[in-house]
C-alpha positions as CSV (number, residue, x, y, z in Angstrom):
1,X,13.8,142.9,105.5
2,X,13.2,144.7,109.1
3,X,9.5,143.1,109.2
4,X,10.6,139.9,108.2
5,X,13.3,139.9,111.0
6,X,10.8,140.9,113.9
7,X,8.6,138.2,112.6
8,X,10.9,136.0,113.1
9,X,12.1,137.0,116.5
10,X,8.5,137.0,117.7
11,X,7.6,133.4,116.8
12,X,11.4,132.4,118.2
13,X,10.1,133.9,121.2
14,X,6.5,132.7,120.9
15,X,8.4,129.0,121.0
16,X,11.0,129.9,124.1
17,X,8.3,130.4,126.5
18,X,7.5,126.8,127.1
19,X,9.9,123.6,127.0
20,X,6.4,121.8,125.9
21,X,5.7,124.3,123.5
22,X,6.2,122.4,120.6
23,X,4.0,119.6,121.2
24,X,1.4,121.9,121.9
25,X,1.9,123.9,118.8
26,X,1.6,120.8,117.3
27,X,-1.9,120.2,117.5
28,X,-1.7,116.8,119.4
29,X,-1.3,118.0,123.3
30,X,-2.2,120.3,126.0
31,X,-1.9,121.5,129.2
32,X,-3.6,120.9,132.3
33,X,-3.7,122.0,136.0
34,X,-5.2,119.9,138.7
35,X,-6.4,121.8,141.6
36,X,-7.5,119.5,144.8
37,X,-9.6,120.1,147.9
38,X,-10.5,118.2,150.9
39,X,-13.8,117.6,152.0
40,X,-14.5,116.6,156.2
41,X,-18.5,116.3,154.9
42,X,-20.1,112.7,156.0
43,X,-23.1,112.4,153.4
44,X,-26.9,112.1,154.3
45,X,-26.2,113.2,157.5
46,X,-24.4,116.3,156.2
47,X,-21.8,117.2,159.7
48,X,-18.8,117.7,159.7
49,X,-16.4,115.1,160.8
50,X,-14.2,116.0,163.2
51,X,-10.7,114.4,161.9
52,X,-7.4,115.8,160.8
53,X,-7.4,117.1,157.2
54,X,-4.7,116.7,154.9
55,X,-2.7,119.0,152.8
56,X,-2.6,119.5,149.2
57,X,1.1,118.0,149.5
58,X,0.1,114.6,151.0
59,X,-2.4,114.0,148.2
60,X,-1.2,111.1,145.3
61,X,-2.4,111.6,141.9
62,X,-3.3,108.6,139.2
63,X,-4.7,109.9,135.5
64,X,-6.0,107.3,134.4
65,X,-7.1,107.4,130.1
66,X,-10.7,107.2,128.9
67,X,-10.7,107.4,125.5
68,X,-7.3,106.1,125.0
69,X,-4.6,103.5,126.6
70,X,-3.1,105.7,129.6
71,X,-2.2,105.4,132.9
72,X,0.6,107.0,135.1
73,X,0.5,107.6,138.7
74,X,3.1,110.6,140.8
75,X,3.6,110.9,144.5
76,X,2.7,114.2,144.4
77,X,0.5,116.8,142.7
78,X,3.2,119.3,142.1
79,X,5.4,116.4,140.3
80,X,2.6,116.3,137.4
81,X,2.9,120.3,137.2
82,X,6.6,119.9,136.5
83,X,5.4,118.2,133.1
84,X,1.3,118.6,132.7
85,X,0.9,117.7,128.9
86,X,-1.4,115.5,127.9
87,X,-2.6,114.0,124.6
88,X,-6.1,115.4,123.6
89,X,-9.0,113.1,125.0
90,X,-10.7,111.7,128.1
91,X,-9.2,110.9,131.2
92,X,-9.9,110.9,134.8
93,X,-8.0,112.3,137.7
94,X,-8.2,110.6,141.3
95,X,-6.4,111.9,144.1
96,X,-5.8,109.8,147.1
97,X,-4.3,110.8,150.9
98,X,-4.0,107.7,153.5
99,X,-4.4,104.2,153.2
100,X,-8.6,103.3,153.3
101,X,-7.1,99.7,154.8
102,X,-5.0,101.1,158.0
103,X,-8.3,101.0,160.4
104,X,-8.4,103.2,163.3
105,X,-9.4,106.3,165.8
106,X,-7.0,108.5,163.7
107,X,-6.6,107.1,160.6
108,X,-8.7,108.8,158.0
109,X,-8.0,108.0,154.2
110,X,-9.4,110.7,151.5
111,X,-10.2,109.9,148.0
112,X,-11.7,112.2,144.9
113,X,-12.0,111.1,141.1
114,X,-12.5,113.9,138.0
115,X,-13.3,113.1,134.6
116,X,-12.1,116.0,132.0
117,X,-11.2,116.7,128.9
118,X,-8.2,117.7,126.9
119,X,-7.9,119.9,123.9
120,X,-5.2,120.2,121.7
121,X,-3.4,123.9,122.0
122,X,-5.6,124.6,125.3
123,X,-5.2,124.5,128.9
124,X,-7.1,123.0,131.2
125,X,-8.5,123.6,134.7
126,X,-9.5,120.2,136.6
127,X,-10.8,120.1,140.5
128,X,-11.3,117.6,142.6
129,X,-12.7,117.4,145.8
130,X,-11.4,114.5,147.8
131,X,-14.1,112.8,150.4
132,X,-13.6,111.0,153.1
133,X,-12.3,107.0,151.7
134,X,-13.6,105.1,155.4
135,X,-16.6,104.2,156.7
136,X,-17.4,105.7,159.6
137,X,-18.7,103.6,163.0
138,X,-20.2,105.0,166.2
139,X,-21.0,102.5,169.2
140,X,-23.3,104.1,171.9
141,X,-25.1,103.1,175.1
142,X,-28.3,104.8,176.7
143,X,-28.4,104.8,180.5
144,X,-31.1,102.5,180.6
145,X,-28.5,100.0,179.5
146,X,-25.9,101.1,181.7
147,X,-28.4,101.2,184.7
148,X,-29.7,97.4,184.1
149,X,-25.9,95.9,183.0
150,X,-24.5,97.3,186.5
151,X,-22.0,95.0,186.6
152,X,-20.5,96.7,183.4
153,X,-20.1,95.1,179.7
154,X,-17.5,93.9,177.0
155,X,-17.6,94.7,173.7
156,X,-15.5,94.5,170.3
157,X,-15.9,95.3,167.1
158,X,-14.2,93.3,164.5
159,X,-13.8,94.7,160.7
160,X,-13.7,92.8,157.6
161,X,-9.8,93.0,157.8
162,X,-9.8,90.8,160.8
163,X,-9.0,94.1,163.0
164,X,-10.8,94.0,166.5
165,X,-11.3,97.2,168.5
166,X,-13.2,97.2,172.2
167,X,-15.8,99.3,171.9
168,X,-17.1,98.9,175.5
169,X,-16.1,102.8,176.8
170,X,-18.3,105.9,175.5
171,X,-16.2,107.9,173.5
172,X,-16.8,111.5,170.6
173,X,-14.4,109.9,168.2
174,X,-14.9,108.1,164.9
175,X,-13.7,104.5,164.3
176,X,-12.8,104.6,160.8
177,X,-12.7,101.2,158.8
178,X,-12.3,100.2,155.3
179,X,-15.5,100.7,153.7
180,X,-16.7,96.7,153.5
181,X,-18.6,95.4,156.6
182,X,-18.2,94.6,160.2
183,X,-19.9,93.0,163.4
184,X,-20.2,93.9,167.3
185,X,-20.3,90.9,169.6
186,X,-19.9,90.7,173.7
187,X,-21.2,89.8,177.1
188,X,-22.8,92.1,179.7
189,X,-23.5,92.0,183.8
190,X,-26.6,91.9,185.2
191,X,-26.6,92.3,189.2
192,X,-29.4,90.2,190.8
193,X,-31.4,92.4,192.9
194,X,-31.5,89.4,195.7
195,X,-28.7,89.4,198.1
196,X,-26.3,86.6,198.1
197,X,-26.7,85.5,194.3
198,X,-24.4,86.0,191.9
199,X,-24.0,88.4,189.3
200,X,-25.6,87.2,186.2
201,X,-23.5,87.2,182.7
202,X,-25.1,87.3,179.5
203,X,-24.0,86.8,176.0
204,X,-25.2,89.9,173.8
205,X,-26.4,88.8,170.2
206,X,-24.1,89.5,167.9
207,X,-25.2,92.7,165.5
208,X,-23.8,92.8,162.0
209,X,-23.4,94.9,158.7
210,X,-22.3,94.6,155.1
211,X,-22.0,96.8,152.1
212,X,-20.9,100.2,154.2
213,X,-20.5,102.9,152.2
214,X,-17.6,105.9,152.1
215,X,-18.0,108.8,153.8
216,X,-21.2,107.4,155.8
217,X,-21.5,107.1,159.8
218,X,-23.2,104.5,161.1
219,X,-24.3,104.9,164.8
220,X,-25.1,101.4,166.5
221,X,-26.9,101.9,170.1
222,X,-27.4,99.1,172.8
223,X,-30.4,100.1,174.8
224,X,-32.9,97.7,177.3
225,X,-36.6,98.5,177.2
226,X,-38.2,97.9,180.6
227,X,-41.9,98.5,179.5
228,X,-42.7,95.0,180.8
229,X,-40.2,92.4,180.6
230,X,-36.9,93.8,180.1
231,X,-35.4,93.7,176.6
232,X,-32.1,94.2,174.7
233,X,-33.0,96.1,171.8
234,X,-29.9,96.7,169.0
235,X,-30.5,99.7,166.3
236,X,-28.3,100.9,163.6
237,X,-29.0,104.2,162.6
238,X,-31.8,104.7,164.5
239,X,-33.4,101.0,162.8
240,X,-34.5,98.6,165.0
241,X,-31.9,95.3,164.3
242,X,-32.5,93.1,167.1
243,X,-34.7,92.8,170.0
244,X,-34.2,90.2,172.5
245,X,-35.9,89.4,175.9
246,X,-33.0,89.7,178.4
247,X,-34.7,87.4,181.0
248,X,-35.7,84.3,179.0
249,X,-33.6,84.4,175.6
250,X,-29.8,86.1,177.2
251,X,-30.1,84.0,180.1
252,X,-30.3,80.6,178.1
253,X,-27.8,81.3,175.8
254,X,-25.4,82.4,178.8
């Protein structure tokens, strides 16, 4: 009669140490632990973007079912802890931080997705890494630009959301935009190396792109080539886009 009583007592006990535990002990469910870390790596490239990182507490998590008809999203990862059952199968785990469609210097959106597995009466261990969500955008001038256009330039960059930026002053940071396409247009000065003419304004061709990719940088440079007649030349990542005779073509179109 003893044994049969600590029998007892130890499955009692064996069921008090979870509020889930029967549903696991039922064969149908069980437990899972999502574990999530931030990545500030920009692919090919491989830097490190300089941005602020978020914490573990600003991430949003959406499982989302594979193999069966589920879907539930929580403003937190700590709020699925407080109940982290699931029914056995495949599912995928994607943890967000920021909004991908507010465009700016300082506003970096991060994203990750996880496929795993659940087994009935086991726990599971799911990480995600969250990557940057934006596309990445870098407008630079050389000085052979800057020493021809003495009379200074103009330009904006407008993003697929209709959001324009001026992108005429060097700066280190990042523009990050939703990751769709977008397009540089503006005018630049050319002094005229006669006395008493007027500065000469021309309208720059206009340089665009589609199908940007997260988590990518894309550098666009202005730069004039003076081997012979001068010329605007446009590259994107180091790719030549657009190469214009400044004296004949710009001058026309001004």
């Amino acid at each position: 009669m003893k044994k049969l009583l600590v029998s007892l007592c130890l499955l009692s006990l064996s069921w008090a140490c979870t509020d889930d535990g029967e549903r696991i002990e039922g064969g149908t469910m069980g437990g899972v632990r999502i574990a999530c870390q931030p990545s500030d790596e920009a692919v090919e490239t491989r830097t490190t973007v300089n941005c602020t990182m978020p914490s573990v507490e600003d991430f949003k998590l959406t499982i989302e079912g594979v193999s069966l008809h589920y879907t539930k999203e929580w403003d937190a990862i700590a709020q699925f802890h407080e109940d982290n059952y699931l029914y056995k199968g495949e599912y995928k785990a994607v943890v967000e931080a920021g909004d991908v469609t507010v465009e700016g210097y300082d506003d970096v959106a991060f994203r990750g997705e996880q496929p795993f597995t659940v087994v009935a009466r086991q726990n599971t261990e799911v990480a995600v890494t969250a990557h940057i969500a934006n596309a990445m955008i870098k407008v630079e001038y050389t000085d052979n630009f800057l020493n021809y256009f003495t009379g200074g330039h103009e330009l904006a960059l407008t993003t697929a959301a209709g959001r324009t930026f001026d992108v005429s002053r060097p700066t280190e940071k990042l523009l990050f935009i939703a990751p769709d396409s977008f397009k540089v247009t503006g005018t630049a000065v050319k002094q005229a190396n006669a006395s008493g003419k007027d500065p000469v304004t021309v309208t720059l061709p206009e340089m665009s792109r589609t199908g940007l990719k997260p988590q990518t940088i894309y550098t666009v440079s202005f730069d004039v080539s003076t081997a012979g007649r001068a010329t605007l030349e446009i590259r994107l990542d180091d790719s030549l886009v657009e190469s214009v005779e400044i004296d004949e073509e710009l001058n026309e179109n001004s």
